[in-house]
C-alpha positions in Angstrom: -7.5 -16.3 8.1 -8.1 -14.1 11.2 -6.6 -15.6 14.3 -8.9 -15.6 17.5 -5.9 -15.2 19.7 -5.3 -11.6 17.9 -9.0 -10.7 18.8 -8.7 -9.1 22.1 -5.8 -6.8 20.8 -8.0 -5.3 18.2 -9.3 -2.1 19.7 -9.6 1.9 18.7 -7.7 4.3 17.2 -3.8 4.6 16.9 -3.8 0.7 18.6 -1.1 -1.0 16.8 -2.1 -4.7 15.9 -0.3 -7.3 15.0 -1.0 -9.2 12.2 0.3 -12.8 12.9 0.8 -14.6 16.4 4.6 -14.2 17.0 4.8 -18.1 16.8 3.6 -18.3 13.8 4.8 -15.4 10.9 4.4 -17.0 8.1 7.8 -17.5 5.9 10.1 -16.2 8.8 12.9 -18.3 9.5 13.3 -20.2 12.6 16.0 -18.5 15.1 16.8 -15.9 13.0 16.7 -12.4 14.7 17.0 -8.9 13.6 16.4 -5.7 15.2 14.0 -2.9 13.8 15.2 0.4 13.5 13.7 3.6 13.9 15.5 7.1 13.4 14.5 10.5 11.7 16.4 11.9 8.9 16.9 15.5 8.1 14.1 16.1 6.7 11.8 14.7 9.3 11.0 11.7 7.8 10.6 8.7 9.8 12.5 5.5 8.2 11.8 2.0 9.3 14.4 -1.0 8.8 14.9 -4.1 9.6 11.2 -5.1 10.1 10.4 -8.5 11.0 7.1 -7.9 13.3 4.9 -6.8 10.9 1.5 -4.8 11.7 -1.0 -2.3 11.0 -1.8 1.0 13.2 -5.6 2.0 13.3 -6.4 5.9 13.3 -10.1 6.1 13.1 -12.0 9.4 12.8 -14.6 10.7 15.0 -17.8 9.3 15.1 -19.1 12.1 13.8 -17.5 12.5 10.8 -17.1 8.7 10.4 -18.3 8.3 6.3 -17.7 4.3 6.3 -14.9 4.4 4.4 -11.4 2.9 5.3 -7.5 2.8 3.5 -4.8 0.7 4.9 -1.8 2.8 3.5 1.1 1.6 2.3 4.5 3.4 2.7 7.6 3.9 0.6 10.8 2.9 0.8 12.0 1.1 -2.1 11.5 -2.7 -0.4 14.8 -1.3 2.0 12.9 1.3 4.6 9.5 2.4 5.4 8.8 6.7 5.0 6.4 5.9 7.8 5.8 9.1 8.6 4.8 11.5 5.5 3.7 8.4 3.3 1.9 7.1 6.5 0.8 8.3 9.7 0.1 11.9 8.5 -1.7 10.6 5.1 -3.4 8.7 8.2 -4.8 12.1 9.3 -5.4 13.3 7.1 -8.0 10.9 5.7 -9.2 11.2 9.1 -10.5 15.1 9.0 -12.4 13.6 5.6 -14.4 10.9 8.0 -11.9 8.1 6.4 -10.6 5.0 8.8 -7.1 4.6 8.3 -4.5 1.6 8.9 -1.0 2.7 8.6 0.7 -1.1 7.4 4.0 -2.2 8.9 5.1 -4.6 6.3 8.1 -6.8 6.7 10.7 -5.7 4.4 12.3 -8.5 1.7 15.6 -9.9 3.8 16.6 -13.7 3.3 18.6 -13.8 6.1 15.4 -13.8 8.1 12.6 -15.2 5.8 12.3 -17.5 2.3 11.0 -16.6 -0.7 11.2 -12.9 0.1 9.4 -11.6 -2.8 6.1 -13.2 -1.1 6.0 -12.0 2.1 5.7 -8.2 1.7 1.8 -9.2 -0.3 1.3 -11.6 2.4 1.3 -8.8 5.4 -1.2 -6.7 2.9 -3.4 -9.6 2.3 -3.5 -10.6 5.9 -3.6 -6.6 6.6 -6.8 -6.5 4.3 -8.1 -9.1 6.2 -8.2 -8.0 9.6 -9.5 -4.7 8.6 -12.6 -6.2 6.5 -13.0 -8.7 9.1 -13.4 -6.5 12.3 -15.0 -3.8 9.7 -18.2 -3.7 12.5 -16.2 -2.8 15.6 -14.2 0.0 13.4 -17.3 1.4 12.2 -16.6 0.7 8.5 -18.5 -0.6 5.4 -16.5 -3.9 4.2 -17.5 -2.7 1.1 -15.5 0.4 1.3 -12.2 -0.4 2.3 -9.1 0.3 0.0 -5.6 0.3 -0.4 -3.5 3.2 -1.2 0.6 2.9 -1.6 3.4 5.3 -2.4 6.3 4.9 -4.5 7.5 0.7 -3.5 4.4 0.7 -1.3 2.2 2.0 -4.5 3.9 -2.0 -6.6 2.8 -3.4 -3.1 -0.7 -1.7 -3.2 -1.1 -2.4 -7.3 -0.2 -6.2 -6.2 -2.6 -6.5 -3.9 -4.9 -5.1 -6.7 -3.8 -7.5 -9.2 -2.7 -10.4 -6.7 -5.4 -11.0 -4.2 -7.0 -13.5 -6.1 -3.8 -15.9 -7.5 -2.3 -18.7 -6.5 -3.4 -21.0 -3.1 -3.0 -18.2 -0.8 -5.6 -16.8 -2.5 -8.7 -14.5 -0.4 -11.5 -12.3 -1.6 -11.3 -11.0 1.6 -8.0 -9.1 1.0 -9.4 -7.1 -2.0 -9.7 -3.6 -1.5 -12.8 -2.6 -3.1 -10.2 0.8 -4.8 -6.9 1.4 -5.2 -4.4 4.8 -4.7 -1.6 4.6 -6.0 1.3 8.1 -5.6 4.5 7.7 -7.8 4.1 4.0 -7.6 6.4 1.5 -8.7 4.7 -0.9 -11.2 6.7 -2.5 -13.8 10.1 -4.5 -13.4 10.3 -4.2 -17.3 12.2 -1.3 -19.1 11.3 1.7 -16.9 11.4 -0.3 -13.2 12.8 1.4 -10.7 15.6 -1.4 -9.9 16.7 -0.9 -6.2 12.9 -2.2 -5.9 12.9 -4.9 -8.2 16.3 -6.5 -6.5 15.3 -5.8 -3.2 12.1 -7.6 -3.7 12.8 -10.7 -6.3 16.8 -10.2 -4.8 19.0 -9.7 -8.1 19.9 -13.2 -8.7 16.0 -14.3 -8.7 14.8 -12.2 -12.0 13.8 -15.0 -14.0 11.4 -13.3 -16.7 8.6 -15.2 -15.5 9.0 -13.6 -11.8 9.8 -10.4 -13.6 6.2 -10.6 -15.5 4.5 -11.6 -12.4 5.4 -8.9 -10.5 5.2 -5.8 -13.2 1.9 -5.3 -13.0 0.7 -3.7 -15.9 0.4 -7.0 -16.9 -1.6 -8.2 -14.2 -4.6 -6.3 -14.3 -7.7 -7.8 -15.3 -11.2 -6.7 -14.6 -11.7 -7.6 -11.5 -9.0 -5.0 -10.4 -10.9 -2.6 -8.4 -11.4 1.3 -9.4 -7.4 3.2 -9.3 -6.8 6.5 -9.2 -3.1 7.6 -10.1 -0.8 10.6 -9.4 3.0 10.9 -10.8 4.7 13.6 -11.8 6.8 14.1 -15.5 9.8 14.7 -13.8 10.3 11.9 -11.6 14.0 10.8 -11.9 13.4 7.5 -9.8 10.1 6.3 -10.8 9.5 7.2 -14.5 6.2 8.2 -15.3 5.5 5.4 -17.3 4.6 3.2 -14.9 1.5 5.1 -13.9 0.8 5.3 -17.5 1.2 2.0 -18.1 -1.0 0.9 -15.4 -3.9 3.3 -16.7 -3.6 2.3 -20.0 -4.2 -1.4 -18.6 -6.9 -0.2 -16.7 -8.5 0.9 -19.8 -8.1 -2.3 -21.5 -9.7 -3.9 -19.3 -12.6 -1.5 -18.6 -11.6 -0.5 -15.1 -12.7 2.7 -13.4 -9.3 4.6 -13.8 -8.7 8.7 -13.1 -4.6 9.5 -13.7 -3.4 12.7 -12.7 0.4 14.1 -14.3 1.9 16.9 -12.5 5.1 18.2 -14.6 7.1 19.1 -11.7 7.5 17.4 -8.0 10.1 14.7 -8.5 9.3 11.6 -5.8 8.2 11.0 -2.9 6.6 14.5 -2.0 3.5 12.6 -0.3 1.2 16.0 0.9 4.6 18.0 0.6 3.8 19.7 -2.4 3.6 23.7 -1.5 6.5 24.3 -3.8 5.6 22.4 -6.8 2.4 24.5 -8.2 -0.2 22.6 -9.4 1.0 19.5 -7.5 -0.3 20.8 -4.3 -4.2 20.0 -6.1 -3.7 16.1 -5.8 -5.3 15.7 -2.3 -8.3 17.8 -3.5 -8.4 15.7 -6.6 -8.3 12.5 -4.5 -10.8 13.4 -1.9 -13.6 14.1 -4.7 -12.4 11.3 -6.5 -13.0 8.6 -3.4 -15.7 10.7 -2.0 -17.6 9.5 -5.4 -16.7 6.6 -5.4 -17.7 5.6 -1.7 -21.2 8.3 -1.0 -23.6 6.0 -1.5 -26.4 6.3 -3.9 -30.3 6.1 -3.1 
């Protein structure tokens, strides 16, 4: 549920808003501090630690390009850092030059020294990120019945949990569903082909009872009310196998959702837009734009 007291701090683009009154995070432990970290690696990639504030930063296109679509993005980072930068604010602008809103999500990062039951919070910021976004959808200039998630690598299992999760248990919201889903390299499964650092950082490694396991690999989640997914991963990817996109398609198909999977055979992880060097790789973002422009142009 939208707060009123977070009203007044909604407002145009690149305004950062955040997603819970300070007072009132939900699952964050009382007294407990930590200090968010920002730096740039070698390779120009902005990491982000130690969240504990999370939020989501609006970049809205101009009103004349404005189509009425919207993605809150989700960035990678294998549950231990955000790549807020190449798997968020410039996928941000990009979706921008194709008339697309865009809301870059700061989500708080699994850490029990600061919060309990860690595995739930990261959904929680998404859901409460969906929220927002669908809720103010007038002010933004956006359709609420356009408005999708996309997610990279660990930001791609949060993005396909938000697909598959919106609607479960008491903290449940058709609000939060994004009406599609795009999901790069993304983690799915914590079964045989998971990528692990994301599974312990998440569910922590003492937590992996094969329920939680299930609940979270989710492949096994979809039903079909999971909204319309389209998938890139490449053959070659040494920290998320390929299966996992497969396996999510497949269980798209089994449950008659609208599903488009593209393979690549080389480009490794977390390339985002990077993709000059990789061939045939460098066609996803074409692929992607016909794919949502389809699915979003409406029809007389």
């Amino acid at each position: 549920m939208i707060v009123s007291a977070l009203l007044p701090q909604l407002a145009l683009a690149q305004e950062v808003i955040k997603l819970w009154p300070d007072e009132a995070i939900p699952n964050s432990i009382s007294g407990a501090k930590i200090t968010e970290k920002s730096e740039t690696d070698a390779n120009g990639i902005l990491r982000i630690s130690n969240v504990s504030v999370p939020t989501i930063t609006a970049y809205l296109p101009s009103k004349a390009k404005m189509t009425g679509a919207a993605v809150m993005i989700c960035p990678g980072g294998g549950y231990g850092i955000l790549a807020a930068s190449h798997e968020g604010s410039d996928i941000a602008h990009w979706f921008n030059e194709m008339g697309v809103a865009a809301f870059v999500l700061k989500y708080r990062l699994p850490d029990p020294a600061i919060m309990t039951n860690q595995q739930e919070v990261p959904l929680m910021d998404a859901m409460q990120g969906m929220v927002l976004i669908r809720q103010n959808a007038t002010r933004y200039g956006i359709d609420p019945t356009k408005i999708g998630v996309m997610g990279f690598s660990a930001g791609g299992h949060l993005a396909s949990t938000l697909a598959t999760h919106y609607n479960r248990g008491a903290k449940a919201n058709e609000l939060a569903k994004p009406n599609f889903a795009i999901l790069l390299y993304p983690v799915i499964t914590f079964g045989e082909k998971a990528h692990a650092g994301s599974r312990d950082k998440l569910l922590g490694k003492l937590n992996t009872s094969p329920e939680l396991v299930a609940y979270y690999s989710n492949e096994l989640q979809v039903t079909a009310q999971t909204p319309p997914t389209f998938l890139v991963h490449s053959e070659d990817d040494k920290a998320v196998p390929v299966e996992n996109s497969i396996s999510f398609y497949l269980a798209c198909l089994k449950n008659s959702v609208p599903a488009e999977m593209h393979l690549y055979s080389t480009g490794g992880h977390g390339y985002g837009m990077r993709t000059a060097k990789f061939g045939s790789l460098n066609t996803w973002p074409d692929a992607c734009k016909a794919w949502l422009t389809a699915l979003t142009t409406s029809k007389p």
